[in-house]
C-alpha positions as CSV (number, residue, x, y, z in Angstrom):
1,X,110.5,146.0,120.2
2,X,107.0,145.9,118.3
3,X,104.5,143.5,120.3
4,X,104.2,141.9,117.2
5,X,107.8,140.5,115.9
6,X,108.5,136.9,115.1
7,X,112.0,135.5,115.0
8,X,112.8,132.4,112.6
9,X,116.2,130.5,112.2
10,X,117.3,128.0,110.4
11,X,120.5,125.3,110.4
12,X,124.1,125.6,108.8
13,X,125.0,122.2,106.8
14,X,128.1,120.4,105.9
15,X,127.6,117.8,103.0
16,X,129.6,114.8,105.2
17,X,129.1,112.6,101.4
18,X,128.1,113.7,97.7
19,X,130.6,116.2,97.0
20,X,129.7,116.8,93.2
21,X,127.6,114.1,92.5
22,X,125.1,115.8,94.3
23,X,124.6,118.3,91.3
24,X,122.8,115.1,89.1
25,X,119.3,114.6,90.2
26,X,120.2,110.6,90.0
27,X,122.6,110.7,93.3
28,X,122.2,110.6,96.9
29,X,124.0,112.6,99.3
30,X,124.2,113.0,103.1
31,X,123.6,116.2,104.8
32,X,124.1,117.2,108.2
33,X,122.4,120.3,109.8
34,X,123.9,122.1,112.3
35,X,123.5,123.2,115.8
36,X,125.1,126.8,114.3
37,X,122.0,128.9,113.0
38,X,120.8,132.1,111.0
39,X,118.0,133.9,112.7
40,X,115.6,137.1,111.3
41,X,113.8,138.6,113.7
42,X,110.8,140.4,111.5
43,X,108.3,143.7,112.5
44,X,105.9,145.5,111.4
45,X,104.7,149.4,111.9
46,X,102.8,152.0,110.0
47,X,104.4,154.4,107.9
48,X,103.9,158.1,108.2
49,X,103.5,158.0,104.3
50,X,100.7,155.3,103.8
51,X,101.5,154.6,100.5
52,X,104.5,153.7,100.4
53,X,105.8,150.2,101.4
54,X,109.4,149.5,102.6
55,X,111.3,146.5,103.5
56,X,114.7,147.3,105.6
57,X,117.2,144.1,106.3
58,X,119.8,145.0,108.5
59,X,122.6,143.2,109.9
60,X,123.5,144.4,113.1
61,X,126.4,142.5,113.9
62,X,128.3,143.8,110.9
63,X,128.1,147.7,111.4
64,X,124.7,147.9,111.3
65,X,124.6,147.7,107.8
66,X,121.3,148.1,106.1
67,X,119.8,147.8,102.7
68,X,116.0,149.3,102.3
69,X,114.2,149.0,99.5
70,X,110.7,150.9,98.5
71,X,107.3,149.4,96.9
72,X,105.5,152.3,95.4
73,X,102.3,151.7,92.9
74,X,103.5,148.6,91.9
75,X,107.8,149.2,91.5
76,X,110.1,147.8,93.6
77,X,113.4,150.1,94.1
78,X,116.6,150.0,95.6
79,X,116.9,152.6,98.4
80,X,119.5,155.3,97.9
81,X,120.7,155.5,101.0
82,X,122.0,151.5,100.6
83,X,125.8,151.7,100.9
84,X,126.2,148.1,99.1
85,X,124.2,145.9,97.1
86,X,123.7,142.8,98.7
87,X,121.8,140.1,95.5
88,X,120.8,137.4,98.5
89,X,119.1,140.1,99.9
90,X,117.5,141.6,97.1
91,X,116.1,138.7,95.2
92,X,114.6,137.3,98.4
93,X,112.2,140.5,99.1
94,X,111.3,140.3,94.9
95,X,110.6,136.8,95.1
96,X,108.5,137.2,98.2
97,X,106.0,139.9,96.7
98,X,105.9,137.9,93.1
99,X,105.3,134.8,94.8
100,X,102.3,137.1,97.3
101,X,101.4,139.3,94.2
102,X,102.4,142.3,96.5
103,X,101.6,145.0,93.7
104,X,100.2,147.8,95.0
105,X,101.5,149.6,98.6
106,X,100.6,147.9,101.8
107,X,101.5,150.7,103.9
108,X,104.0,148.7,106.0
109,X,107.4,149.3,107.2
110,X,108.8,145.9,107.2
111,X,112.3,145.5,109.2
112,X,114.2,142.5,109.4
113,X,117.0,141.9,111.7
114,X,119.5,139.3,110.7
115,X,121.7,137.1,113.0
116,X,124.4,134.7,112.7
117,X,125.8,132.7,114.9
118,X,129.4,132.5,116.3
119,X,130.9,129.9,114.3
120,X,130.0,130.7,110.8
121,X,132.5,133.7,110.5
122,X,135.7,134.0,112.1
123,X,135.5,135.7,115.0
124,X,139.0,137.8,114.7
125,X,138.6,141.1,115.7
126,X,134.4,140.9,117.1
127,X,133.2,141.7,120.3
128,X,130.9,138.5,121.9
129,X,127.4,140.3,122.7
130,X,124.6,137.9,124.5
131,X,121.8,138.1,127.1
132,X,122.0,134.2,128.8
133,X,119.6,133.0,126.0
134,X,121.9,134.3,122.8
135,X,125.6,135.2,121.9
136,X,126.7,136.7,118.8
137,X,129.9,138.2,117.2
138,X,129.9,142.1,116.5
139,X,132.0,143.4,114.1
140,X,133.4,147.5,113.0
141,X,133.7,145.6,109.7
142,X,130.9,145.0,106.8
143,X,129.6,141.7,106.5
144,X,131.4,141.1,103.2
145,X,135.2,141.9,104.8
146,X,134.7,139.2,107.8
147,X,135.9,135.7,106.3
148,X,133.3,132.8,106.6
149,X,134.1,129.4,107.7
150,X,132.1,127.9,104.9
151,X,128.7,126.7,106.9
152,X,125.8,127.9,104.2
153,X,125.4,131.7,105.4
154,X,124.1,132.6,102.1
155,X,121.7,129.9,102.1
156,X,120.4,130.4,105.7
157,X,120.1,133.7,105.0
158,X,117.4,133.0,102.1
159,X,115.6,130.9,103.9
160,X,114.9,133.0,106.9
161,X,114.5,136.0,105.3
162,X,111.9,134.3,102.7
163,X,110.3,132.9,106.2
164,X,110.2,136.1,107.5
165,X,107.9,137.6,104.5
166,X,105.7,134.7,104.5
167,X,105.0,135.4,108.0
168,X,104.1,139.0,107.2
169,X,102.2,137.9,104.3
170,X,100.8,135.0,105.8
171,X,100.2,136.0,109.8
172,X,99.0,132.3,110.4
173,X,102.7,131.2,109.2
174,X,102.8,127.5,110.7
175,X,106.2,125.6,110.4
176,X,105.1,122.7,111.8
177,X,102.9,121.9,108.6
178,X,104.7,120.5,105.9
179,X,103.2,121.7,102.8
180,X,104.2,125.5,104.0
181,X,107.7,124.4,104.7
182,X,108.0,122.8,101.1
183,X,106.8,126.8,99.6
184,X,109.2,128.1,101.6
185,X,111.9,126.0,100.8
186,X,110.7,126.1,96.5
187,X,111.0,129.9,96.9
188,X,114.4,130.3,99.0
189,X,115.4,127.7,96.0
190,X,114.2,130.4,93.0
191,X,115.9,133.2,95.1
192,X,119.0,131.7,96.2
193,X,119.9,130.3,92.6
194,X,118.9,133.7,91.1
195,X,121.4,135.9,93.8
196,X,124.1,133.4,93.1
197,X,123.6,133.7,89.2
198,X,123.3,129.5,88.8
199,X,121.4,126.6,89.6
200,X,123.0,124.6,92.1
201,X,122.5,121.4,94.2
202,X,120.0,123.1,96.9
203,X,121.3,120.7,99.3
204,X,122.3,124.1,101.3
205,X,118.8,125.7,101.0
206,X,117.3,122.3,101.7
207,X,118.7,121.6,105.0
208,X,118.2,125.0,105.9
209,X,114.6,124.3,105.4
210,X,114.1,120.1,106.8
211,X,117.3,119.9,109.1
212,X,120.0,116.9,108.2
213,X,118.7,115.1,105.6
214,X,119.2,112.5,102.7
215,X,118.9,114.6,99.9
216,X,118.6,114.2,96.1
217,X,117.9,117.2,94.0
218,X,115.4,118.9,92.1
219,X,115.9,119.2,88.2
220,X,117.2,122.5,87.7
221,X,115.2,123.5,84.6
222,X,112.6,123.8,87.0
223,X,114.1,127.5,87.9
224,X,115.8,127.9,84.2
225,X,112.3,128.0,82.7
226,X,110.9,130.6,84.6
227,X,110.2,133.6,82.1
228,X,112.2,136.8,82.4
229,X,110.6,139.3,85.3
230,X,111.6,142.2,83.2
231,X,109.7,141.2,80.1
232,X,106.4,140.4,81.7
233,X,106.2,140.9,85.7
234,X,102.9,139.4,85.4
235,X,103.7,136.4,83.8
236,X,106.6,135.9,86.3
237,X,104.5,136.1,88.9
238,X,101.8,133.6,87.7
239,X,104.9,130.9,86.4
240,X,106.5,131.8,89.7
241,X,103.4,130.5,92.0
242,X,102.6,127.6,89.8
243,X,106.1,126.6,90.5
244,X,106.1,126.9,94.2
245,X,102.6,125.6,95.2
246,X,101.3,123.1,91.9
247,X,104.9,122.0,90.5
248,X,106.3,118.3,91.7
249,X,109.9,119.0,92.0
250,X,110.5,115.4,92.6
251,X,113.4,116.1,95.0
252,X,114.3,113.9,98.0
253,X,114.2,115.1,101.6
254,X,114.9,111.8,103.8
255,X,115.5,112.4,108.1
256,X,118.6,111.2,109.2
257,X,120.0,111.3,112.3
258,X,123.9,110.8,113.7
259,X,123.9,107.0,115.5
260,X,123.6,108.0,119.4
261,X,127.0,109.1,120.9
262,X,128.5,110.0,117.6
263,X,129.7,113.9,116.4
264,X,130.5,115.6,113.6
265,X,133.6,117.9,114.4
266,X,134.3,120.8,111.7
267,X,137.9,122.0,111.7
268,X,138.4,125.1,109.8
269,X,141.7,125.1,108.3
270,X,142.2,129.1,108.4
271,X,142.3,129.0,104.5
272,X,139.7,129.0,101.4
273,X,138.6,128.0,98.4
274,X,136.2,129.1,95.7
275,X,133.9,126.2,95.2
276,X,132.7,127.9,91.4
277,X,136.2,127.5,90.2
278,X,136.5,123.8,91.7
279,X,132.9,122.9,90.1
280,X,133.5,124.0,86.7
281,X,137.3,122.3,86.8
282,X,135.5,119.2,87.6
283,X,132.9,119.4,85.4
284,X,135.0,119.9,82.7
285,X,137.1,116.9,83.1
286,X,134.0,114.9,83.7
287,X,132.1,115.9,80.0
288,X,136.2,115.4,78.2
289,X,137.0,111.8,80.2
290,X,133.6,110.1,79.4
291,X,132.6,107.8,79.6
292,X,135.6,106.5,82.2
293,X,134.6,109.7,84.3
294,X,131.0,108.3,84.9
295,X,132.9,105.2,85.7
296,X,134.9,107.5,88.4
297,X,131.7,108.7,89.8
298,X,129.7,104.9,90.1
299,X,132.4,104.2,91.8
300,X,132.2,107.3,94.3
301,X,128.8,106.5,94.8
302,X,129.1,103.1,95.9
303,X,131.4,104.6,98.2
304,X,128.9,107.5,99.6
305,X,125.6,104.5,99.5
306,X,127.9,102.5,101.7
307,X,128.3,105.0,104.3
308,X,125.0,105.8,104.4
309,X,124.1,101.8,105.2
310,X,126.9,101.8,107.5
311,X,125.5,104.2,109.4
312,X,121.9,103.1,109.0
313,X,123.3,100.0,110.9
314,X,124.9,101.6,113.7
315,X,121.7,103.5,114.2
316,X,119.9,100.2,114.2
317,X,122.5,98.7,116.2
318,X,121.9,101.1,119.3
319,X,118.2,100.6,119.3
320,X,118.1,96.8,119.1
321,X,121.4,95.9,121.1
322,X,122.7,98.7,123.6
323,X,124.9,96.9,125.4
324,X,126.9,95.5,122.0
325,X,126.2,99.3,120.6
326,X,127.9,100.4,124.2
327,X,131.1,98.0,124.0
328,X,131.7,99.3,120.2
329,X,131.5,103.0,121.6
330,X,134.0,102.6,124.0
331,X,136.4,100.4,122.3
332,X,136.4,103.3,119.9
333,X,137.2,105.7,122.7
334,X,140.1,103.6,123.9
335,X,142.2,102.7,120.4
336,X,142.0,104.5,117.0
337,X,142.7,101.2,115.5
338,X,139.8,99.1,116.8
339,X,137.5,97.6,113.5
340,X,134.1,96.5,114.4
341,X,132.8,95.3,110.8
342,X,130.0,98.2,111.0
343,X,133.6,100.6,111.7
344,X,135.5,98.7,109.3
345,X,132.8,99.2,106.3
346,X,132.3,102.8,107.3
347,X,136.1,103.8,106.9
348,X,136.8,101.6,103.4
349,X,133.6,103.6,102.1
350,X,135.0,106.8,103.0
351,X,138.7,105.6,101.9
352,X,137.2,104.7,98.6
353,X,135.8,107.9,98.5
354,X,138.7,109.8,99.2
355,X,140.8,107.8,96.8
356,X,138.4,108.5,93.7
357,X,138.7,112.2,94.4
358,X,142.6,112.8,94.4
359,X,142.0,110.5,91.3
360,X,140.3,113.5,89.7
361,X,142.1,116.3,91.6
362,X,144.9,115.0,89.7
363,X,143.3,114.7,87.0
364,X,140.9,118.1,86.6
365,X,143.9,119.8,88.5
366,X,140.6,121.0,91.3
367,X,142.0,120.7,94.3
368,X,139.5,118.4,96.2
369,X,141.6,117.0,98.0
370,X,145.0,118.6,98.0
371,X,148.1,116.9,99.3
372,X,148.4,119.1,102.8
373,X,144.9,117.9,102.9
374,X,145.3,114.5,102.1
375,X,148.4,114.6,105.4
376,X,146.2,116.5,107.6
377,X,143.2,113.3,107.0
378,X,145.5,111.0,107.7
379,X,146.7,112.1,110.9
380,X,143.3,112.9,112.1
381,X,142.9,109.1,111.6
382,X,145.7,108.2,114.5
383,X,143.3,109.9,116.8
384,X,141.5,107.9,119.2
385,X,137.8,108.0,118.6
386,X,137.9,109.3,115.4
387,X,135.5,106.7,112.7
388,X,136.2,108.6,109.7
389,X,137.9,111.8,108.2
390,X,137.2,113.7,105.5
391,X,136.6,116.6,103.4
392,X,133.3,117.9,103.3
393,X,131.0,119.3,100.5
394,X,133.1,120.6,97.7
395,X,136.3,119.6,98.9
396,X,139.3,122.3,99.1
397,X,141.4,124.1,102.0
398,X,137.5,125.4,103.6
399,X,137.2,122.8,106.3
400,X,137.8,119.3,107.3
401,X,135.5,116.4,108.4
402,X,135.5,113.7,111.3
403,X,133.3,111.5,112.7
404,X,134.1,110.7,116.1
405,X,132.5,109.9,119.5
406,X,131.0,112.3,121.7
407,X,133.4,111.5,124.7
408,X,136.9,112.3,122.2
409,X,138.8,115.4,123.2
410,X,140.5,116.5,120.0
411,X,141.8,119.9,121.7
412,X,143.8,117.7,124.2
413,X,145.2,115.7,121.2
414,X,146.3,118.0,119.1
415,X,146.7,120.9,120.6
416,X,150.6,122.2,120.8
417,X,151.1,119.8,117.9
418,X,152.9,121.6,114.8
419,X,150.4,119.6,112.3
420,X,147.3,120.7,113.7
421,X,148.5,124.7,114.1
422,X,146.1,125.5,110.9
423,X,143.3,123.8,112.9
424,X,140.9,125.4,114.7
425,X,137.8,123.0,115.9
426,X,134.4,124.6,115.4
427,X,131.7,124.4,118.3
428,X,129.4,122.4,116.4
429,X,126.8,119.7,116.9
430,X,124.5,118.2,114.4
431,X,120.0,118.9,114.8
432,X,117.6,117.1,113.7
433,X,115.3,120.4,113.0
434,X,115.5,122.7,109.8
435,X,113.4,126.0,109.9
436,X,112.0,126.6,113.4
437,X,109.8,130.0,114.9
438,X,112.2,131.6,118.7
439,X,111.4,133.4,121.2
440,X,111.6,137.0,120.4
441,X,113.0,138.0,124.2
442,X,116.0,135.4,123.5
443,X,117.3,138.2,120.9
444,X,116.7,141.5,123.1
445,X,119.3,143.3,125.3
446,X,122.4,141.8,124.1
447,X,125.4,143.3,125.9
C-alpha cells in the first residue's frame, strides 16, 4: 500500500422519529448514527501517461468490482472497461472536480477502496475476512445482487468517497474543523440528490457527516437551482462553489446523545420496501386531505417533540441524580410494565406516533406501518427492558425499532419463538461521531 493512503469512514443512521415530516424544512427529527460504518481507503501514484488523470473506485468485498473513469484536457469519461454503472459513484468524482475546478489533467491515478461493514448487507452467502482491527463480508456476487438491510449505504458511500477527493485535492484535509466538514457534507448533499434523481431529506447524508443528530433540513431549491452542467460546465462550477462554501443552507445539525445505559436495537425483518413508492403515496394523500392532513402531521409532531424532551430529561436525569437515574434503569430491566413518568411520556409519544401513521397507512394505502408490523410492535413491547418500539425512518417491512436498556438480552427472549422467526437483531450501537480519518494498517491483510 502507497505510503501515502488515508482511510475515512463515516456512520449508518436510522431516523428513530420524523418519518416523513422530515422532508418540510419546518420539522424536527431524531437521528441516530451508528456504530456500523462505510470506509474509503484513498491513494495516489503517477501514471505512466502524465496526462491523463484517472479515478478507480472499487469495491472489493463485492467481486472486486470497479468502475474507472478518465480526465483528459478537461472531459470526464466513463471507462470502457466498467461492467456497470454505478450514479452514486459517478456523480461523486464530477461533483468533486466542479467543486476543485479539476479541468485540465493532474497526472494522478487516484484509487479508492470502498468498505462496508457487516451489518448493512445481509451476510447470506459471504465469507467474514478481518485482521484483529477489521472484519468485513466478501461476496462472489456484485454489490447490487446482495440485499441491504436499509442502514444508509448509498449515503455513506457519498460522503466518504466525497471525503476521499477532498483529501487528494486538499492534502491538509482536517475533519476536526467544522467549516470543512459542512463543504463536505453541502457537496455529498448535491451528489447524493443528483445519483438518486431527487431532493430528499439529507438526514442520511447529514449524519453520515455530524454523527446522531437533531436534524432539520435544508430547503431543497438550494440543489434545484443549480444550472444544468451540460449547458455551461463553467457556470456549474462557479454556482456549484458558491453553493458549497458562501450559501447559508439554514439546516439544523443539533448533538444528541442516547441517555447512559440506553440502546438502540435494529431488527431486520428479512423483507423490503421501496421507500419512493411509500413517499409519493403519502405525499399524495397529504396535498388531496388538506388541510385535515396537516392536522395529521401537527399531531405527529407533537408526538416526535415529546420524545425528544423525554429523552432530554432522562439525559438530564442521569447527570444530576444517578442514583434515582440507577433505580429507573433497573426497574426497567426487571418488568416491561414499570412507568416512571419520564417512561410513561416517552411511550404515549411514540404510541401517538404510531397511531397517526396507520391513520394514514390506511388512508394513503403506504404501508407504514402494516398490520404484521403493527403485531410484531406490540409484542416487542411485553419484553422486559424494552422503552419503546417502533418503525424507523420511512416506515415499511425494512426494519423495526426499540429502545431498550443495555443490560436486555432480546436473543434469549425471543429466540425459538414462532413470532420473532422473521427477526434477526442487528449488532448495532449508536456514536456520537460522524466523518472520522482510520488508521490505514486497520484495513491491510484481511484474511
Amino acid at each position: 500500500m502507497d505510503t501515502n493512503a488515508r482511510v475515512f469512514s463515516a456512520p449508518g443512521k436510522a431516523l428513530l422519529v420524523g418519518g416523513y415530516l422530515v422532508l418540510d424544512p419546518r420539522y424536527k427529527s431524531y437521528v441516530v448514527a451508528l456504530s456500523a460504518r462505510m470506509h474509503a481507503m484513498v491513494s495516489t501514484a503517477r501514471p505512466m501517461d502524465q496526462n491523463k488523470t484517472s479515478i478507480t473506485v472499487c469495491s472489493p468485498q463485492f467481486n472486486n468490482e470497479k468502475w474507472t473513469y478518465n480526465l483528459l484536457q478537461g472531459q470526464l469519461s466513463v471507462d470502457g472497461t466498467n461492467k456497470s454503472k454505478n450514479l452514486f459513484i459517478e456523480c461523486g468524482i464530477r461533483n468533486a472536480l466542479d467543486y476543485f475546478d479539476i479541468q485540465n489533467s493532474m497526472g494522478f491515478d487516484i484509487n479508492i477502496d470502498i468498505f462496508s461493514d457487516p451489518a448493512y448487507h445481509s451476510s447470506q452467502g459471504s465469507i467474514m475476512k478481518q485482521n484483529g482491527m477489521k472484519r468485513f463480508n466478501f461476496f462472489n456476487s456484485s454489490i447490487s445482487e446482495v440485499p441491504k438491510t436499509g442502514l444508509g449505504s448509498s449515503a455513506g458511500l457519498v460522503t466518504v468517497l466525497t471525503t476521499a477527493l477532498f483529501s487528494v485535492f486538499d492534502p491538509n484535509l482536517d475533519l476536526t474543523i467544522d467549516i470543512t466538514l459542512r463543504k463536505i457534507h453541502n457537496l455529498s448533499q448535491v451528489s447524493h440528490c443528483q445519483a438518486q434523481g431527487k431532493i430528499g431529506s439529507g438526514f442520511d447524508v447529514a449524519a453520515a457527516t455530524f454523527g446522531s443528530i437533531a436534524y432539520q433540513r435544508f430547503e431543497p431549491n438550494l440543489i434545484s437551482d443549480l444550472p444544468e452542467r451540460n449547458l455551461s460546465a463553467k457556470d456549474y462550477n462557479v454556482s456549484l462553489q458558491h453553493l458549497i462554501n458562501d450559501t447559508d443552507w439554514k439546516f439544523t445539525v443539533e448533538p444528541v446523545k442516547l441517555p447512559d445505559q440506553l440502546r438502540l436495537f435494529l431488527g431486520d425483518v428479512n423483507s423490503g420496501s421501496e421507500t419512493v413508492k411509500l413517499v409519493t403515496k403519502v405525499k399524495n394523500w397529504y396535498n388531496l386531505n388538506l388541510p385535515k392532513s396537516q392536522e395529521i402531521y401537527k399531531e405527529i409532531n407533537a408526538g416526535n417533540m415529546a420524545f425528544i424532551a423525554s429523552l432530554n430529561e432522562m439525559n438530564q436525569l442521569s447527570l444530576t441524580n444517578p442514583e434515582k437515574y440507577k433505580v429507573l434503569i433497573n426497574n426497567l430491566n426487571k418488568s416491561n410494565k414499570y412507568e416512571d413518568p419520564i417512561v410513561l411520556q416517552m411511550r404515549e409519544s411514540i404510541a401517538k406516533i404510531r397511531d397517526n401513521f396507520r391513520l394514514i397507512t390506511r388512508e394513503s394505502g403506504a404501508e407504514i406501518e402494516p398490520p404484521v408490523q403493527t403485531e410484531l410492535l406490540d409484542t416487542c413491547m411485553n419484553l422486559n427492558g424494552v422503552l419503546v418500539a417502533c418503525i424507523p425512518g420511512a416506515g415499511g417491512y425494512d426494519a423495526i425499532a426499540l429502545l431498550t436498556t443495555e443490560m436486555t438480552n432480546l436473543d434469549s427472549q425471543t429466540k425459538g419463538k414462532e413470532e420473532f422467526s422473521n427477526v434477526t437483531w442487528l449488532d448495532l450501537q449508536q456514536v456520537d461521531i460522524g466523518l472520522k480519518e482510520e488508521e490505514v494498517v486497520a484495513y491491510l491483510n484481511l484474511q
